[in-house]
N, C-alpha and C positions, 0 to 999 in steps of 0.2 A: 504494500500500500504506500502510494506518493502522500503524504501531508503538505499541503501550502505553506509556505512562510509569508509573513506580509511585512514589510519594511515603515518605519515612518524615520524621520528628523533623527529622533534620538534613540529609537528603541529597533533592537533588530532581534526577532525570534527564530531559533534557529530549530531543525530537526532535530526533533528528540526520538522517532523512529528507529529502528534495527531495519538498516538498509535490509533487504531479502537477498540472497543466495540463489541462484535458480541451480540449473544442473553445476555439480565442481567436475574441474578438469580432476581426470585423474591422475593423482603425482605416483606415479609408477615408471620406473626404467624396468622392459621386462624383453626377454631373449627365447630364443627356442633352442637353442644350442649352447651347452658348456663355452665359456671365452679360451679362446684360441690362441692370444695375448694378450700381456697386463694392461695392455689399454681398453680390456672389452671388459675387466674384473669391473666388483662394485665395491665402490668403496663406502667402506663405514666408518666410523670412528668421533668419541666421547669428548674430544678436544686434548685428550692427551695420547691415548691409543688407539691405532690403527689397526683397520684391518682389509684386506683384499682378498675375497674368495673365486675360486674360477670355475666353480661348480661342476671338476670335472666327472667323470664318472667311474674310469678305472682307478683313475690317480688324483686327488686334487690336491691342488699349490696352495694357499692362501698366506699371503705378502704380510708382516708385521710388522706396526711401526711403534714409536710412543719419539713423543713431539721434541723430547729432549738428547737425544740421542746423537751427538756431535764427536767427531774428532777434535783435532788440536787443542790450544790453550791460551789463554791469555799471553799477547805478547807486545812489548812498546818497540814498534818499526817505526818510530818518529825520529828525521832525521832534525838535530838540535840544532844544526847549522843551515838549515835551508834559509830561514828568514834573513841572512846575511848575501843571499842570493839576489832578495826579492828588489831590492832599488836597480840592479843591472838588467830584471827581466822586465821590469818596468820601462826602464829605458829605451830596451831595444822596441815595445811593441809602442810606445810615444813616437820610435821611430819610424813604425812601418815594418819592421824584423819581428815578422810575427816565424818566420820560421827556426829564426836565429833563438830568438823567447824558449819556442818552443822545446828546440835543443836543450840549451841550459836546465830547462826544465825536466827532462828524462834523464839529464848529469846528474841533477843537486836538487830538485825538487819536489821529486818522488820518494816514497815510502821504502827505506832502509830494506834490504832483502827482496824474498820473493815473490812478497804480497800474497792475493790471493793464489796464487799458483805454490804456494809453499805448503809444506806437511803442518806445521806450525797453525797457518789458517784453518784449516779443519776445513771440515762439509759434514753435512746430513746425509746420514746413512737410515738404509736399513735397519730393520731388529732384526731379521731373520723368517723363513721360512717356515710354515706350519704344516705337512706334507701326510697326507691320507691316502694309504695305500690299500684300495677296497676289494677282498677276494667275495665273487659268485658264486665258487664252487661249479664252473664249469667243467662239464667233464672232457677230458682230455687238455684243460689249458685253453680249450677253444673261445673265438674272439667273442668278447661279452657286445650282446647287441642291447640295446636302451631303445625304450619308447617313449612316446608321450613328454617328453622333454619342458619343462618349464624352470627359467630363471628369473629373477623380479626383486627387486628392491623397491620400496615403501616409502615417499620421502614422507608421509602421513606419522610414520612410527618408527623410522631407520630402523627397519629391521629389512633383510634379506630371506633371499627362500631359494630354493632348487627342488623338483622332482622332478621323475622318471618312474620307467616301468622296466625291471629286470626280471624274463622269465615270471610275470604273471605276480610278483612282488611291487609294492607303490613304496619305491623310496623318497623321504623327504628329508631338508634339510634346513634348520633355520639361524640366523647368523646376527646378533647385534654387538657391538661393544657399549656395556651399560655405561648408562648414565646413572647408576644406581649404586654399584660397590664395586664400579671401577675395576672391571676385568672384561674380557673377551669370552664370549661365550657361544657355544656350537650345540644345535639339539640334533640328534640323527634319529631319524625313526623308519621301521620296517611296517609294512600295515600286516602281514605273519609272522607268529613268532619267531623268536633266536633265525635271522635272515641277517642281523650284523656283523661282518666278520674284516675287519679289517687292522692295522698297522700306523697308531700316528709318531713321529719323527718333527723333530726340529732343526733347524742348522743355520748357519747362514757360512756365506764364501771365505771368510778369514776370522782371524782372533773370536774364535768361539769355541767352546767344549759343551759336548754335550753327555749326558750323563743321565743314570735314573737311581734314585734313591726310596724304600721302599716302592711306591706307585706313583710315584713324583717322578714326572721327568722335568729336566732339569739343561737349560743353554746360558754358559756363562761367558764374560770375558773383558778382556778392557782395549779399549780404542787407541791407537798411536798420538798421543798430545804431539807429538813434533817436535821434540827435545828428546824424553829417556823412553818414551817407549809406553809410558806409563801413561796413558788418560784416562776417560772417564770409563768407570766400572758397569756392566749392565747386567740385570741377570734377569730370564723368563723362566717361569714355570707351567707346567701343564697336569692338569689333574682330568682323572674323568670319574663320573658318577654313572653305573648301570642298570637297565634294566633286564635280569634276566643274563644268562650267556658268566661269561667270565673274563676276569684280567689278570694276565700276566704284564711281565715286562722283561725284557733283554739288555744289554748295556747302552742301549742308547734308543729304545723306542717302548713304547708303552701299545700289547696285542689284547683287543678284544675281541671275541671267539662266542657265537652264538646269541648275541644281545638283540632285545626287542627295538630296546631304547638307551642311550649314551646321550648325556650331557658334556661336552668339554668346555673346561675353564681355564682360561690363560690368566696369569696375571706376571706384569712385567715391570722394571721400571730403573732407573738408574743412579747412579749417586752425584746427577748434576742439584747442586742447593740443597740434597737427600742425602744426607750420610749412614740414617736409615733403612735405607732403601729396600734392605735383605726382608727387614722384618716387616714393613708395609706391602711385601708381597704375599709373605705369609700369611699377614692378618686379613687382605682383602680376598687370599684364598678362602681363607676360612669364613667370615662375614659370606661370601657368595655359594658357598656349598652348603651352609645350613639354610638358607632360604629354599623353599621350592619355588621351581624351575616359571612356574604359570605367576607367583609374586615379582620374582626378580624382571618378569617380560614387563611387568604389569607397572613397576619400579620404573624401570629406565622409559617406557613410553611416556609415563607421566611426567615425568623430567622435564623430558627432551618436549613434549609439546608445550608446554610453558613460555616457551622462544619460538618454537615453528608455529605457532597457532595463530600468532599474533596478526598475523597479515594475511587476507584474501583476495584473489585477484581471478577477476574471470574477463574473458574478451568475446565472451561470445561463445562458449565452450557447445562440441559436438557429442564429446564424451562416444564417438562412432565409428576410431579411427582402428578396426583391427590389426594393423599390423605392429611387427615386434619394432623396440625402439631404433636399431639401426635399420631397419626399412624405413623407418617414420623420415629420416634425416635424409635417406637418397628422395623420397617422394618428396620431402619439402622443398628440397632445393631446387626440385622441378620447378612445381606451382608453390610456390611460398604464401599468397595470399589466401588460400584455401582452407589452409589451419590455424584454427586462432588456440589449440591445445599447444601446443610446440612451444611456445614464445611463456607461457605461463609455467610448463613445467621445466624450462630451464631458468626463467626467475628464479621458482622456489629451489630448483636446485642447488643455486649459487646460494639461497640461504642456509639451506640444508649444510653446502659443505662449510660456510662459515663456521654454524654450531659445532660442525664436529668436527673441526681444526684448531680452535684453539680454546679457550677456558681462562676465565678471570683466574687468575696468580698464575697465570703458565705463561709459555712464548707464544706471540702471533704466530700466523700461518707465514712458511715460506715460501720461495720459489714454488714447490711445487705440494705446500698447503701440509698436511700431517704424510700424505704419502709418499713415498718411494722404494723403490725394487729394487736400489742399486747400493755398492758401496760407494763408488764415488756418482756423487748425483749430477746433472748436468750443473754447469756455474756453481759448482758445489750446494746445490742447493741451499743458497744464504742469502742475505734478505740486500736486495738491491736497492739505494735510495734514489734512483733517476727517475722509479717511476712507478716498479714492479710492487714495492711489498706497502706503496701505498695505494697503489689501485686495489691491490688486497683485501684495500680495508675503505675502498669506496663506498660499497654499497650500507655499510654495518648501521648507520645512525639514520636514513632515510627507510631501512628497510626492517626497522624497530628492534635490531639487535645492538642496541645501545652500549650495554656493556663488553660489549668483542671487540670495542675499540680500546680498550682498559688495558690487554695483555703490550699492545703495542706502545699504549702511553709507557708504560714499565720500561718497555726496552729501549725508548728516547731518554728516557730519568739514566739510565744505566750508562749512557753514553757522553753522559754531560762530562762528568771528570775528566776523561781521557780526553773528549772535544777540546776540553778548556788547553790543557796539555799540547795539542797538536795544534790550535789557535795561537799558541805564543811560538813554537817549536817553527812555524811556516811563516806567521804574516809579524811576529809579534805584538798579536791582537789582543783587546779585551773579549769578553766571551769567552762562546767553545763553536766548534765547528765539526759536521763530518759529513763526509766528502761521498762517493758514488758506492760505497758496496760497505757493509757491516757481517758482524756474524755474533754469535752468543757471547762470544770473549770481548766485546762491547769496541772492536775496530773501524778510528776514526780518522786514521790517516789518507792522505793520497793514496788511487790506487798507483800499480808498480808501471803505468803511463802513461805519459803526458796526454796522447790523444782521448783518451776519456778517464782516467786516474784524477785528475784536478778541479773538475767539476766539483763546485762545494756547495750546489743547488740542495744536497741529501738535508743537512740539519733544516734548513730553512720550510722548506717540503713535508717535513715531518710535523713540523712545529705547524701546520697547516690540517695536518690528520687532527695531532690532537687540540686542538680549537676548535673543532666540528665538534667532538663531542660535549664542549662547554656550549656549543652555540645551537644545538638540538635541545640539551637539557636545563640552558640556564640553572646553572649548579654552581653556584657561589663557591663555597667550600670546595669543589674541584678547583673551580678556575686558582684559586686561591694556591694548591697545590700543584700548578703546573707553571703560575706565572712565572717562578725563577729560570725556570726551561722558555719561555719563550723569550724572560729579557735577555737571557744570555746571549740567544740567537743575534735577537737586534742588536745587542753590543757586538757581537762581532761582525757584523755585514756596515754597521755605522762608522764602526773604528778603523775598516782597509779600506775604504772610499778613496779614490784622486780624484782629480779634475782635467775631464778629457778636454784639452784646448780646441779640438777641432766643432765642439757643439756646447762644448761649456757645462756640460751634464757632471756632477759625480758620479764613478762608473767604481764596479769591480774590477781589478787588473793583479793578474790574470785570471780572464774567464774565458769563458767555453760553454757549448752547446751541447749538453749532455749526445757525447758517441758521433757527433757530425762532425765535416770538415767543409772546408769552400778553399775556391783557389783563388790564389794570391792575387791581387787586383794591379802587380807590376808588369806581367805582359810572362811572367818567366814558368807560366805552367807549375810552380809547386803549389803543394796543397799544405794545409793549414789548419788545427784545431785551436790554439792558443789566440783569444784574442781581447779587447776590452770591452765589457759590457752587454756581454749574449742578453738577450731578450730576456729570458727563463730569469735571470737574478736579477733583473729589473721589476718584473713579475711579483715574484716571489719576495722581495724586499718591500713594493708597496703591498701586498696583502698583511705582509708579519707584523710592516711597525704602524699600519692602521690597525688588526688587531691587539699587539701593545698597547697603543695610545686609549684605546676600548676600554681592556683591565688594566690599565692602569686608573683610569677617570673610574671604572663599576669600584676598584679594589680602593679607592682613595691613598694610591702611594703613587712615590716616584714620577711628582709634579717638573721636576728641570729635567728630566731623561724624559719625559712624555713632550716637554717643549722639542728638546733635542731631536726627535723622532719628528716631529711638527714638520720642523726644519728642512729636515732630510726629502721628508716627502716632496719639496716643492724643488730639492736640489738634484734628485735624480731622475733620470730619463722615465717618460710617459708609461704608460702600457703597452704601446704599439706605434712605430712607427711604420709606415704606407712607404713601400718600394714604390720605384720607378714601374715599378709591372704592376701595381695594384695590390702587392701581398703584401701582409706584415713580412719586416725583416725578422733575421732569425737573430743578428748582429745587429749590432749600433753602426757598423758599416754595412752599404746594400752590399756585402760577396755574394758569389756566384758560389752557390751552393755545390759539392762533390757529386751527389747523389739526390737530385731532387726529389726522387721517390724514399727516401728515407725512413725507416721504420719509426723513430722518432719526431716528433710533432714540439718539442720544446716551448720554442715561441709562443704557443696557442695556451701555454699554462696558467693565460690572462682570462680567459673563459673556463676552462674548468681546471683543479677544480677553484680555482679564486674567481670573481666576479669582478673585476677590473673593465672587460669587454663584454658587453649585452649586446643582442639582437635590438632591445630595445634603448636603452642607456647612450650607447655609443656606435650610431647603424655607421658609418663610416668606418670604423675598425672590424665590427662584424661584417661587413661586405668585404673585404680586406682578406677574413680570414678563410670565406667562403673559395676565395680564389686560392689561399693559401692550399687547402683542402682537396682541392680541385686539382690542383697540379702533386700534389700527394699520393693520389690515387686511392681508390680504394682497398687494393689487399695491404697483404703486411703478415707477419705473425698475428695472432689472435691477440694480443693482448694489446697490438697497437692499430687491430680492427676495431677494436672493443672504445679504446679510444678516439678513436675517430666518431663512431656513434656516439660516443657523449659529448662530444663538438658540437655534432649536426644538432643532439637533440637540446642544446644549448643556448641553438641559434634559430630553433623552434622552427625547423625543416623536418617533420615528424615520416614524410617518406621518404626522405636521404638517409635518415636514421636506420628508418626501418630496411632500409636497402643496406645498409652495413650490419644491421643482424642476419640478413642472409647470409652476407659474405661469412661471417665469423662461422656459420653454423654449416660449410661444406664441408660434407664425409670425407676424411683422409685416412691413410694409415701412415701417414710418411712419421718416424721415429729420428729422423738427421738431423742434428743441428741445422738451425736457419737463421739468417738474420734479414732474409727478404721476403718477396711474396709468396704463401703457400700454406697460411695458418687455414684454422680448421678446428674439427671437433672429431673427438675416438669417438668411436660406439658407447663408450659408457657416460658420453657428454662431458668427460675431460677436454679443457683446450689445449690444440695443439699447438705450440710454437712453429714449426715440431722443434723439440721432442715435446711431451706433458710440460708445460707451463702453468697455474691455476689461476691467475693473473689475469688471462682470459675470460675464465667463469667469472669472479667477481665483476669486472669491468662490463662486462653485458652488463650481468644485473643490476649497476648503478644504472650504466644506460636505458635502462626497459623502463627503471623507476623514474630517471627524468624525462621520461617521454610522458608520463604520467602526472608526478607534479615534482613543480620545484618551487622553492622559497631562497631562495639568494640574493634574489633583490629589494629585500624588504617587506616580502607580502608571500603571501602563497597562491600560486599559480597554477587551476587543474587543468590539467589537458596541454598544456606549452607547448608540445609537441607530437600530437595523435597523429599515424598516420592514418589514408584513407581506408586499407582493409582492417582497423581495428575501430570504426566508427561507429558503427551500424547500432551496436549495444555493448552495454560493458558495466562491471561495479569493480569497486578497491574497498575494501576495508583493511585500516590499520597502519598505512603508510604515514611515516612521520616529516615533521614541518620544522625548520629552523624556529626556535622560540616558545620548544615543549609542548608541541600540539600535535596533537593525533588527528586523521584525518579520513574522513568514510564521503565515497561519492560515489554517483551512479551516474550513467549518460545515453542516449540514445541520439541517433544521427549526427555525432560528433558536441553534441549540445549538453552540459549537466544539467539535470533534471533534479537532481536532490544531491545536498548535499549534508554533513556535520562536520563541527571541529570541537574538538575536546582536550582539554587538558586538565593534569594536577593543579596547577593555577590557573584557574580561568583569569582570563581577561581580554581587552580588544585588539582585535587581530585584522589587518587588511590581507582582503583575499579577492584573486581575480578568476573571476566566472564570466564566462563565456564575454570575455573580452571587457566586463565592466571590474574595475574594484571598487571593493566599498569593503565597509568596517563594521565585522561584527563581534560580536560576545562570546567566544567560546565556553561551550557548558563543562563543567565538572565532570572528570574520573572517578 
């Protein structure tokens, strides 16, 4: 039922209705075939433990993670002499010797050793391998055939499933890692009796023992820190509960023999911040094997829907579409306007994997989010600050998972020391500062070169995540404890300023366009990364020390640093400056870009995610950037596909947008390193770089959300961006608003028809409907 609202002068009543629900898409990824490779697995996982099952049928794999689980060690690569450097690189690029800069710079001021390429930096591994080796009791050995084949994961309940039909038996299999007592757990069942007969095994490729102790198995070992050999400690355990049949066990694998029914429980974890660690496996064994099996399901779905519930989204749902999920994705890519299921079940996707990637008091997601198969993971799997590990965490506070922005606040707090460290060590700056790549051991130096190692756009970028989540939940008391992390940033972007004579601007020097280069504009064909005043830190400095100057004036302190910042603002270069071709530059000088099709988009960090450049604000920079865009292209890796639709839907182009969610969503199975066009999505709706990047899932889902609505400009805005095949009809409930407002709307022919705004503090709130704002009352939570 629609309710009217009726408006006067002073008074606005708003819906107090329960928008209706018509058919829900179904959030199911579901196969007809065991996964083939780990990019067909499904993944699950509690925000600290992973899991990936491959539902096979003679044999199944399932991939273990737990979110802490790092090589190397802390280690100070800051060279103390660089800042001794910095007047001579200065000079040369005052001069035009952006190549000569740039030299010096790969000498003397980069990061002592072998940077991320060294043993010392670590990566994100692996736990290890869960390995089910299942006998039928074929006679003679003969090849086991399977029927009726069904695979399927729940984004409803994050739980997983597998059946089959062997010889006239219904095998099933069900798979969550709770959210309940924190362990991984396996239910296998036969529908006749004692039909269970198989072999489970753990291992992983190096530094592991495995072992069984009474009925405990047991994979132990420790990681190479990059010094003695010695790093961090991990150990997994595996237990099982039976129904019926028997168990043994051999020196390294735990055999059940004629079981109806088997429960397996993993519990794993490691001695990062744990020094514990032994006995928290123990007890969460123990805590998880006296519950029965139907409470602990009953446990972690109610958890977990707490955070997935929050938000509903329909476009018009068929709820029709038979086929399995990787058919869904060749058919879409065909006719893409024809499903409007597709586009909602990978939103909720991307929320799904947020939940269960990371965990307030844990680490954010990385690279490649809590999963990986490998030891050494692509880019070591660690947390990139040019772009990756906060597109991570785009969608978390629009898509009402608030607090998953929390783990990441933590690992910016962590970094601040050592920033401060590498701030004096480089520019001899006040502040702290870190630069393009981090990892657990809190590294904030240059990377090990110049063409993208100097980029110091990361601390500033960051300091942009976390202000989102002050400025979704107006929380005093946050803002409170996060301000020393943002003034720091401002001191150090205020304190390495020059003044570029040729425009009179204060500039960074040296900067750089996060991973791009341009050739030299003397006629001599070199190319160039090193230059002053890239776009990106022009960008990124007016967003930080406008938000500074904010908490400072909300926080009532640091009245002459809030002048200072004032200051600044009016001393450093625009948001965008308009090439001679119509584009924003990428530099403060127009170069001739190396690679105009670039997987990076830097410049454009003035529209998302800072609000410097609107569609509506500033239409000459967003025409600007449109052409920007335009000569960009649109493939790329998936995760700078994904970017590009939250341009488009930015700049309130809702079927350009929607035409880069195609792009992101073609079938691939390419596994190669890429750094150009060819992203994509696996079968199990991983995106692909290639290889697995997760960077890509998130970055849709921020995009899908601001197609929906946004609030950056002051007000809340639904629809900014709809395209035309998602007009027709459509409801939200539960997406969140800058300024602690929850948000429920419904629409028909592109038109809102009803809407609500709600929050824990009501108050007045401007919001734009169908192209009008006006100011209403939000009602009470």
């Amino acid at each position: 039922m629609i309710i009217k609202y009726f408006t006067s002068i002073t008074t606005v009543l708003l819906l107090t209705s329960t928008l209706g629900f018509g058919q829900k898409p179904a959030l199911r990824l579901h196969y007809n075939k065991p996964a083939a490779t780990w990019e067909e697995t499904l993944p699950l996982g509690n925000g600290r433990l992973g899991m990936m099952p491959d539902g096979g049928v003679d044999n199944e794999k399932i991939v273990l993670n737990d979110i802490t689980l790092w090589s190397g060690s802390p280690q100070d690569a800051n060279n103390y002499d660089a800042y001794k450097k910095l007047p001579q690189i200065r000079e040369l690029l005052l001069a035009g010797k952006n190549v000569e800069a740039q030299a010096l710079i790969d000498k003397d001021f980069v990061c002592k050793g072998p940077g991320s390429g060294g043993r010392q930096w670590g990566c994100y591994q692996l736990l290890g391998d869960l390995n089910l080796k299942f006998d039928y009791q074929q006679a003679g050995g003969a090849e086991v055939k399977f029927t009726n084949y069904q695979r399927a994961l729940s984004l409803d309940n994050a739980v997983a499933n597998c059946s089959y039909e062997v010889n006239g038996v219904t095998y099933k299999r069900e798979y969550f890692t709770s959210f309940g007592d924190d362990v991984d757990m396996i239910k296998l069942t036969a529908d006749k009796p004692g039909q269970l007969n198989f072999s489970i095994n753990i291992s992983r490729p190096e530094r592991s023992v495995t072992s069984t102790t009474g009925n405990t198995l047991q994979m132990q070992g420790r990681l190479d820190n990059g010094t003695d050999g010695n790093g961090m400690q991990y150990l997994a355990s595996v237990k099982a509960k039976l129904t019926g049949g028997s168990l043994t066990t051999t020196a390294n694998s735990l055999v059940v023999k004629n079981a109806t029914e088997v429960v397996i429980y993993i519990s794993a974890a490691t001695d990062f911040r744990k020094p514990d660690f032994k006995q928290r496996i123990q007890h969460d064994l123990d805590a998880a094997m006296k519950k029965p099996y139907d409470l602990q399901k009953h446990l972690h779905i109610s958890k977990y829907q707490k955070l997935f519930n929050r938000v509903n989204i329909n476009l018009g749902a068929t709820c029709e579409n038979p086929e399995t999920t990787d058919q869904e994705l060749v058919s879409f890519h065909k006719e893409p306007n024809k499903n409007k299921d597709l586009p909602v079940l990978f939103f909720q996707f991307g929320r799904y994997l947020s939940i269960s990637s990371t965990r307030v008091g844990l680490l954010p997601p990385n690279l490649q989010g809590l999963w990986a198969n490998q030891i050494h993971t692509p880019w070591n799997g660690d947390y990139h600050l040019d772009v990756n590990v906060q597109m991570n965490h785009f969608p978390v506070e629009v898509a009402n998972l608030s607090e998953l922005n929390l783990p990441l606040v933590e690992l910016v707090r962590g970094l601040v020391k050592n920033g401060e460290r590498t701030a004096k060590a480089y520019y001899n700056a006040d502040g702290w500062v870190a630069h393009v790549i981090t990892n657990v051991w809190g590294f904030t130096e240059p990377g090990e070169s110049a063409s993208w190692g100097v980029t110091k756009a990361g601390s500033g970028w960051l300091c942009s995540n976390i202000w989102d989540h002050y400025a979704f939940t107006n929380d005093k008391a946050y803002l409170k404890s996060i301000y020393p992390i943002l003034k720091g940033s401002a001191q150090f972007y205020s304190s390495i300023l020059i003044k570029d004579p040729k425009t009179g601007y204060m500039v960074t020097a040296p900067s750089s366009s996060p991973e791009n280069s341009f050739v030299m504009p003397d006629g001599s064909g070199q190319h160039a990364s090193i230059c002053m005043g890239a776009t990106i830190d022009n960008q990124i400095m007016r967003e930080l020390f406008t938000n500074v100057i904010t908490a400072s004036e909300t926080l009532g302190v640091d009245a002459a640093f809030r002048n200072t910042l004032k200051l600044r603002l009016k001393q450093i270069p625009p948001a965008g400056v308009i090439s001679k071709d119509g584009r924003i530059q990428e530099w403060l000088e127009d170069y001739k870009e190396t690679d105009p099709q670039h997987r990076h988009i830097s410049h454009l960090y003035g529209i998302y995610p800072a609000s410097e450049i609107t569609a509506d604000g500033t239409p000459e920079l967003a025409e600007a950037a449109k052409k920007t865009l335009n000569v960009r292209g649109d493939d790329g890796p998936s995760w700078s596909i994904a970017y590009k639709l939250l341009f488009w839907a930015r700049l309130h182009d809702g079927n350009r947008a929607y035409k880069l969610f195609t792009e992101i969503m073609k079938p691939t199975l390419r596994t190669d390193i890429n750094y150009g066009s060819g992203g994509g999505i696996y079968a199990n709706l991983l995106s692909a770089g290639p290889p697995f990047q997760i960077d890509g899932n998130y970055g849709t889902t921020a995009g899908i959300a601001e197609m929906l609505i946004q609030s950056h400009e002051g007000y809340i805005n639904l629809l900014p961006a709809i395209p035309d095949s998602w007009k027709a009809t459509g409801e939200v409930k539960g997406l969140r608003a800058r300024g602690n407002f929850t948000v429920d709307f419904k629409w028909e022919d592109g038109k809102v028809t009803s809407y609500k705004v709600k929050s824990t503090t009501p108050g007045k709130v401007k919001i734009k409907v169908n192209g009008v704002i006006k100011t209403v009352t939000a009602q009470k939570i």
